[in-house]
N, C-alpha and C positions, 0 to 999 in steps of 0.2 A: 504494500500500500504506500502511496508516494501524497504527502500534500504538499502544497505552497503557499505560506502564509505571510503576508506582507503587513507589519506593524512597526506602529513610532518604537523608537529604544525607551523612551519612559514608560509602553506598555508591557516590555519586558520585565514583569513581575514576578515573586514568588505562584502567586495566584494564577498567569500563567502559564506557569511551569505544572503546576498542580492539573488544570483542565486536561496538558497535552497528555499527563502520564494515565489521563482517565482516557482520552481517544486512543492510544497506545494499548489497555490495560489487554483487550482480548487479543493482540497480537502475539501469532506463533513464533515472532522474531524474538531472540534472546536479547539482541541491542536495537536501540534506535540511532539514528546518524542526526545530528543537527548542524545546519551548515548557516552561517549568520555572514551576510553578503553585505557591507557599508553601499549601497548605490550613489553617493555620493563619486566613487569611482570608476573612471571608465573605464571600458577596455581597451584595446589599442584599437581593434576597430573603429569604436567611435567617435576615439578622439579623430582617428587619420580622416574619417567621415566629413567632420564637422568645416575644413578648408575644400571650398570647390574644385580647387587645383588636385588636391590627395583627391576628393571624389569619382575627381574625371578620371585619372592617373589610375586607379584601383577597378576602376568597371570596366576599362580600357583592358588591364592586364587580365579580367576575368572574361572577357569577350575572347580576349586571343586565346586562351586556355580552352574554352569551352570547343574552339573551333580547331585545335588543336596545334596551333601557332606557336609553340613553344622554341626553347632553346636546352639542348642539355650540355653542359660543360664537361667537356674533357677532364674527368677527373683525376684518372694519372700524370696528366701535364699540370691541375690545379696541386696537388700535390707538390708535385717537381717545384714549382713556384712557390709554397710555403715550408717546404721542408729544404730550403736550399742553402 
């Protein structure tokens, strides 16, 4: 069973801690995982997102991908080049 529950950190209470271990209580799982995300933080997508320039740049590189437009580097000679 998976929820997702989005609250302020002052309603982070005892009290809600109490409720979860009662929606938990008939679970056949031995642990529960809690993951506490600050959304204040972006990811690097969204920052790269937020400049028109990275926008255009990133949907550009994801076009050429999709159509198969890529480049693969010689990796033996990338090598030769860092290990030299």
């Amino acid at each position: 069973m998976k929820h997702t529950i989005s609250l302020d950190f002052d309603e982070l209470t005892s009290s809600f801690i109490e409720r979860l271990k009662l929606l938990f209580k008939n679970s056949k799982a031995p642990r529960v995982t809690i993951v506490l995300e600050d959304e204040s933080d972006e990811d690097e997508t969204t920052y790269l997102l937020k400049s028109e320039a990275n926008r255009t740049r990133l949907m550009q590189s994801l076009e050429n991908a999709r159509q198969g437009n890529t480049i693969m580097p010689d990796l033996e000679e990338f090598r030769k080049l860092t290990h030299a």
